[in-house]
Structure formats: C-alpha cells, structure tokens
N, C-alpha and C positions, 0 to 999 in steps of 0.2 A: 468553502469546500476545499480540503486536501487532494493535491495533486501529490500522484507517487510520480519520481522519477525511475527511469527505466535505466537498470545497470547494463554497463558493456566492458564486456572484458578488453586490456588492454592490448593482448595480442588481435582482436576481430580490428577495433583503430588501428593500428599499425597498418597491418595487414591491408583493409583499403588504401590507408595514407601512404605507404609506401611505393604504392602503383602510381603516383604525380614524381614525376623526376625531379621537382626542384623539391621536393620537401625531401625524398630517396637522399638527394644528392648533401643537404643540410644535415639530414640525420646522421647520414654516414661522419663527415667531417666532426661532427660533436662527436661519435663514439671515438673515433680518432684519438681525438685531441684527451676522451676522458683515462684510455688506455695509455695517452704517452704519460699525464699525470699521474696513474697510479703505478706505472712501472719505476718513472724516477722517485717517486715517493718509498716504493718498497726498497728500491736499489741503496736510497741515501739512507733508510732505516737499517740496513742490512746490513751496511757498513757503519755502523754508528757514528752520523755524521749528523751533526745537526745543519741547519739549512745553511747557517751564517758559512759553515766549515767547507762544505761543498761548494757555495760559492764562492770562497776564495780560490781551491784549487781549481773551479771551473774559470777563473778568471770573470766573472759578470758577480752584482750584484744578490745579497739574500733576497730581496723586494723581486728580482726576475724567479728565484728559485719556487719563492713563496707563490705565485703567479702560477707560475705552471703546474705547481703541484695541485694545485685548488682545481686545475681544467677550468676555472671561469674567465681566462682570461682570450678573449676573439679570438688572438690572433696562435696561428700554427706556429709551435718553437721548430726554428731555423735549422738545419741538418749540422751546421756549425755548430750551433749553440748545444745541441744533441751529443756530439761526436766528442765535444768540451765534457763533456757532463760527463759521459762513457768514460774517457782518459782519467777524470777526477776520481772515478770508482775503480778502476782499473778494470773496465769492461770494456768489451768490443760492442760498439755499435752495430746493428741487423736490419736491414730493412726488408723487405720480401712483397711478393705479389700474393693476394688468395684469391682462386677465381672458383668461379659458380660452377658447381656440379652440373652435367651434361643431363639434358629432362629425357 
C-alpha cells in the first residue's frame, strides 16, 4: 500500500520553527553570516579582483577569502578581518541595527 506524503510549505515550518528561540537565534546567525558572504563576494566581483588579489591586499590568506565567501564556514569573520576586506576594495565598512516593526 502507497502512502502519499503530505506537502508543507516552507514558509508554514519556518513560521512554527522560528517561535523556539534557539533555532530563531541559529537561523538568524546563518542568514548573517550567508549575507556577509555574498556581499564580499559581489564587492570582490565588482572590483575585478580575484580571491588570490584581494587577499593579498586584505593582508590574510586566498583559503580565508574562499571560506567566507562560500558562508560555509562556522565561524563569524572578525570586524577586523571585515574592515581588511573593506580597505582592500576601497569601501567603507557599515554595520547597523534592524529592529522589528512596532505590532
């Protein structure tokens, strides 16, 4: 006997999952971290810079550049390593608050 499985949109998961604070608080940090990777990634495209080029000017290795840009790697790049990266493109580093709209 066939059993169907029953589909769920991914916004309805979310939606429950994000009401546990510790999964809220893990999601968050992944978008984070997948937002810092595609901004250095567009930044270093935009200045036609391949990874090896940028990490010489950023002073760190290609292997860290390639790391961050992928977002797979745990850990959060450092405000230093950030602020390196910025100088290397000749951008100013922005960090900011966004807070939740008033119910």
């Amino acid at each position: 006997m066939k059993t169907r499985s029953k589909r769920i949109a991914l916004k309805e998961v979310l939606r429950k999952e994000l009401k546990d604070s510790e999964f809220h608080f893990y999601f968050e940090r992944e978008k984070a971290i997948s937002e810092i990777a595609r901004l250095v990634r567009e930044a270093r495209q935009k200045a036609s810079l391949t990874q090896a080029a940028l990490a010489k000017r950023a002073k760190t290795s290609q292997t860290v550049i390639a790391r961050l840009e992928t977002g797979m790697d745990e850990r959060i790049p450092s405000l230093e390593l950030l602020e390196r990266i910025a100088q290397a493109l000749k951008a100013r580093l922005m960090v900011s608050f966004k807070y939740k709209a008033a119910a």
